[in-house]
C-alpha positions in Angstrom: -21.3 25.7 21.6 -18.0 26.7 22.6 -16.8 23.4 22.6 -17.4 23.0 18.9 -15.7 26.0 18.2 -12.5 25.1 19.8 -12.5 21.5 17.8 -13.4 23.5 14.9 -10.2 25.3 15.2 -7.7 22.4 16.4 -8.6 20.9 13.4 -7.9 24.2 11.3 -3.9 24.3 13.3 -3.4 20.9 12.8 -3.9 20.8 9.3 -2.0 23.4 8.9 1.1 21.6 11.1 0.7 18.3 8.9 0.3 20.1 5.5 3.4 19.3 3.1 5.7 22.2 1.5 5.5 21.5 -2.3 9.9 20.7 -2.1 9.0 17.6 0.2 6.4 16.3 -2.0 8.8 16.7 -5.1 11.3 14.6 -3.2 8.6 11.9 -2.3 7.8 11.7 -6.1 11.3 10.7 -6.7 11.6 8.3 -4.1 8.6 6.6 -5.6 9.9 6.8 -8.5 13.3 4.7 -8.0 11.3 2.5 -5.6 8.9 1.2 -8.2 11.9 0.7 -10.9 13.5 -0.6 -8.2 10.2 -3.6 -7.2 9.4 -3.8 -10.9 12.8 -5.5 -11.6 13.1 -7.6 -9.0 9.1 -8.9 -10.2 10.1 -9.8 -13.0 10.6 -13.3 -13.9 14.0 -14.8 -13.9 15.6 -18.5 -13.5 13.9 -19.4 -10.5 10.7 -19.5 -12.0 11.8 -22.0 -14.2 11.7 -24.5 -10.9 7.9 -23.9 -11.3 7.3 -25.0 -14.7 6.9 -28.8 -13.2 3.0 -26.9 -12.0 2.1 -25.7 -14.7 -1.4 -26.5 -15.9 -4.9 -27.2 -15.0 -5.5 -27.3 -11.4 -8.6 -28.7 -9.5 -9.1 -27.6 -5.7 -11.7 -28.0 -3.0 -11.6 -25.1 -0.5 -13.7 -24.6 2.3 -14.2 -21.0 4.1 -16.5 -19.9 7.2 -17.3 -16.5 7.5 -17.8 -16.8 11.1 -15.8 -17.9 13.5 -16.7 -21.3 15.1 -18.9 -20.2 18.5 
């Protein structure tokens, strides 16, 4: 029983270690932020997705999948 008690309160300290002050999280936000302006620009389509227009259409494909390995 004392052994659960002392687990019981590691894992009180170490949330406490790992929790975040409110000033860091505002700083993540803003990283996040820029970095999704930042991917959603460069996602956008631009001239080299013209090269693809050659594939556009209807598409027929035969795929085959195990779900096991083959032993």
């Amino acid at each position: 029983m004392k052994n659960i008690y002392s687990l019981v309160l590691a894992c009180l300290l170490a949330g406490s270690i790992f929790a975040q002050k409110k000033e860091e999280v505002k700083t993540v936000d803003g990283a996040m932020d820029d970095m999704m302006k930042k991917w959603t620009e460069m996602a956008a389509p631009n001239e080299n997705h013209k090269l693809l227009d050659a594939f556009v259409g209807t598409w027929d494909a035969v795929t085959t999948m195990w779900m096991q390995g083959p032993d």
